[in-house]
C-alpha positions in Angstrom: 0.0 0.0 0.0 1.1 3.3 -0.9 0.2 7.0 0.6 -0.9 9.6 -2.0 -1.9 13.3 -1.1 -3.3 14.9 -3.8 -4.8 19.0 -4.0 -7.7 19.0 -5.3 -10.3 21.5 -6.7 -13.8 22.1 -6.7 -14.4 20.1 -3.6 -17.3 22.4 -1.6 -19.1 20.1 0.1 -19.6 16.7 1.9 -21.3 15.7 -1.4 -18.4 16.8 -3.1 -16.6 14.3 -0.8 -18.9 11.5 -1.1 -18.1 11.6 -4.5 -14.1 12.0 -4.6 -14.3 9.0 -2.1 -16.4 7.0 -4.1 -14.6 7.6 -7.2 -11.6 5.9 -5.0 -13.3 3.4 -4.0 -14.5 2.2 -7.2 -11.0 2.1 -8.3 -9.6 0.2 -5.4 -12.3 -1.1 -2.7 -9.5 -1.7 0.1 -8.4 1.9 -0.1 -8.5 4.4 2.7 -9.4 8.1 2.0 -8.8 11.0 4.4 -10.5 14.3 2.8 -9.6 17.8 4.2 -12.5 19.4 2.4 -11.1 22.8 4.0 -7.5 22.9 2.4 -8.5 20.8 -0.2 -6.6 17.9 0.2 -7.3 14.6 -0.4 -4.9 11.4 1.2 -5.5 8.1 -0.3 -3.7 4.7 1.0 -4.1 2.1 -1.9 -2.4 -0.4 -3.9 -3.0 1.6 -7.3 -1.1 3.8 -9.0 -0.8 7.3 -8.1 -1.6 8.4 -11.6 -4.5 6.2 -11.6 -6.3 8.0 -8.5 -5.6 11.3 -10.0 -7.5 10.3 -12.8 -10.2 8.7 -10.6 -10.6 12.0 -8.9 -10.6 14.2 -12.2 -13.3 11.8 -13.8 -15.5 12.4 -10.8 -15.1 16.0 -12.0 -12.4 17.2 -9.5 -8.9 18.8 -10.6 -6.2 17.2 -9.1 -3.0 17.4 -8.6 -0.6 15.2 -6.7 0.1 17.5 -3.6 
């Protein structure tokens, strides 16, 4: 397992977080995700590829960038 933070964007509301976590999630079901809706940071612990979550993030309609 691997620890990512990522900034992201966009993120306003716990809806907003439901969906960046679920986007995870639906990548890699074992992963943990810490969102810090505030500074807009988002810390994932998975298996996957860092690239991979970025992507997962920004399909879910969230810029990211890894932090």
């Amino acid at each position: 397992m691997n620890e990512y933070l990522f900034q992201v964007t966009g993120m306003t509301c716990q809806k907003c977080v439901k969906a960046v976590t679920d986007a995870i999630l639906a990548l890699d079901a074992s992963a943990e995700v810490e969102i810090d809706l505030a500074q807009g940071e988002v810390a994932a612990l998975s298996a996957q590829d860092a690239e991979k979550i970025r992507q997962s993030i920004e399909n879910a309609g969230y810029p990211a960038s890894k932090a």
